[in-house]
C-alpha positions as CSV (number, residue, x, y, z in Angstrom):
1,X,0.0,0.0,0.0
2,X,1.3,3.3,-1.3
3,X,1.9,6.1,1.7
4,X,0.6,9.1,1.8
5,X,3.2,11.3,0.7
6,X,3.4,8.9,-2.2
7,X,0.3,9.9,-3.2
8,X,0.5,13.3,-2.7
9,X,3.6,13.0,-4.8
10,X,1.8,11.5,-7.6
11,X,-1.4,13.8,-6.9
12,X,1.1,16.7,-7.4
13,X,2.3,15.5,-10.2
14,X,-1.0,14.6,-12.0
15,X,-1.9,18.2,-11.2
16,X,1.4,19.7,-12.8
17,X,0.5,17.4,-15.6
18,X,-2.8,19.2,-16.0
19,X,-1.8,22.2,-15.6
20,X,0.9,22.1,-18.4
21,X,-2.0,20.8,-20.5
22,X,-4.0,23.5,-19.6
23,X,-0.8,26.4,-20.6
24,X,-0.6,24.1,-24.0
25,X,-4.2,24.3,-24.6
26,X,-4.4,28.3,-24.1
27,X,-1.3,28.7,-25.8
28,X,-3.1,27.4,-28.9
29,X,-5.9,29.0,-28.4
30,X,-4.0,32.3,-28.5
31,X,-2.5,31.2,-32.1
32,X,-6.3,30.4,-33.2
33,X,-7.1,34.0,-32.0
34,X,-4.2,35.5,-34.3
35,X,-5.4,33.9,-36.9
36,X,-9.1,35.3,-36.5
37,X,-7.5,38.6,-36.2
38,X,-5.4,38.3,-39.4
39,X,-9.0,36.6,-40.7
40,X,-10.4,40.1,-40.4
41,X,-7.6,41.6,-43.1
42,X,-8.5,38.8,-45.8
43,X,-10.8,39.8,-48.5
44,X,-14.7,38.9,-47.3
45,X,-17.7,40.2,-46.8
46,X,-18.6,41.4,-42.8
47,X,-21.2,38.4,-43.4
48,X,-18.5,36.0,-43.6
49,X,-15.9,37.3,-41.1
50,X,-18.9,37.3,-38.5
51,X,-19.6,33.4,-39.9
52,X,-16.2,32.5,-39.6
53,X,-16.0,34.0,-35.9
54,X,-19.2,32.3,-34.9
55,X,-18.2,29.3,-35.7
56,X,-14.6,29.0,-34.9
57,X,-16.1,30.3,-31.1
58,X,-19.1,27.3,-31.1
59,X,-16.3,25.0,-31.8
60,X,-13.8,26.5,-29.0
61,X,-17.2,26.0,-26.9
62,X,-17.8,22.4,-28.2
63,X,-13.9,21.5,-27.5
64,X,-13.7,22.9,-24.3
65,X,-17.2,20.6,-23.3
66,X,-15.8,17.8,-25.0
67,X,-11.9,18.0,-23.1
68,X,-13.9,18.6,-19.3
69,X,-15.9,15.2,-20.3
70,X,-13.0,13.3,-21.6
71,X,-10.9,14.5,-18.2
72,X,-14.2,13.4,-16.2
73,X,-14.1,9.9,-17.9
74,X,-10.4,9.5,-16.7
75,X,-11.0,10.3,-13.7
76,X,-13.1,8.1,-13.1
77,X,-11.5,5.3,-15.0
78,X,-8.6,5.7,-13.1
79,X,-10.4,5.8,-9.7
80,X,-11.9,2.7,-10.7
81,X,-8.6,1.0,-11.0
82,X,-7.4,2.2,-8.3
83,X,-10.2,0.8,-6.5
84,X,-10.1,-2.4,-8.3
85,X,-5.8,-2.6,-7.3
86,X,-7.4,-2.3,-3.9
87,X,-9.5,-5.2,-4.1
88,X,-6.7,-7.4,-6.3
89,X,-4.6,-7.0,-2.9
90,X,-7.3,-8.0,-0.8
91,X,-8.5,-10.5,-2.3
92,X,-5.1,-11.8,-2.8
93,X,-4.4,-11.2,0.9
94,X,-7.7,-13.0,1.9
95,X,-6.6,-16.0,-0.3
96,X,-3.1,-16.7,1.4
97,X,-5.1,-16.5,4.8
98,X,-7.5,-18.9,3.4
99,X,-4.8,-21.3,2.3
100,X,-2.4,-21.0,5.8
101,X,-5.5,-22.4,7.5
């Protein structure tokens, strides 16, 4: 079984983890934000620059639903194996008692 500073070790580092993640995903989302502004120099209609804003901003919306799921779903996943490691080592545990009697 794992001490506690061991997991705080490894919940620290998770949360680094994410956080780099997180400066990654802004850091593109910047870039995607030049690029609308440089957008608004091209050669289109206010119609279409409005369009194209709309849109890139329902997908930034979409993405950003879509990565909080995906992070719930691993979560959960890997609470569920940690919970089943658990029960491995009990049940192992319970097994060698079982046979020394």
């Amino acid at each position: 079984m794992k001490s506690k500073s061991a997991v705080n070790h490894e919940e620290l580092i998770q949360k680094n983890l994410e956080l780099s993640d997180t400066i990654s995903e802004l850091a593109d989302e910047i870039e995607s934000l030049k690029a609308i502004i440089a957008s608004k120099q091209w050669d289109a209609t206010p119609f279409e620059k409005d369009y194209i804003l709309h849109e890139y901003q329902a997908v930034t919306k979409e993405n950003k639903t879509l990565r909080i799921e995906n992070q719930a779903l691993r979560d959960s996943r890997d609470m569920f194996q940690n919970r089943n490691d658990e029960l491995i080592r009990l049940n192992n545990t319970l097994k060698n008692k079982l046979q020394k009697q």
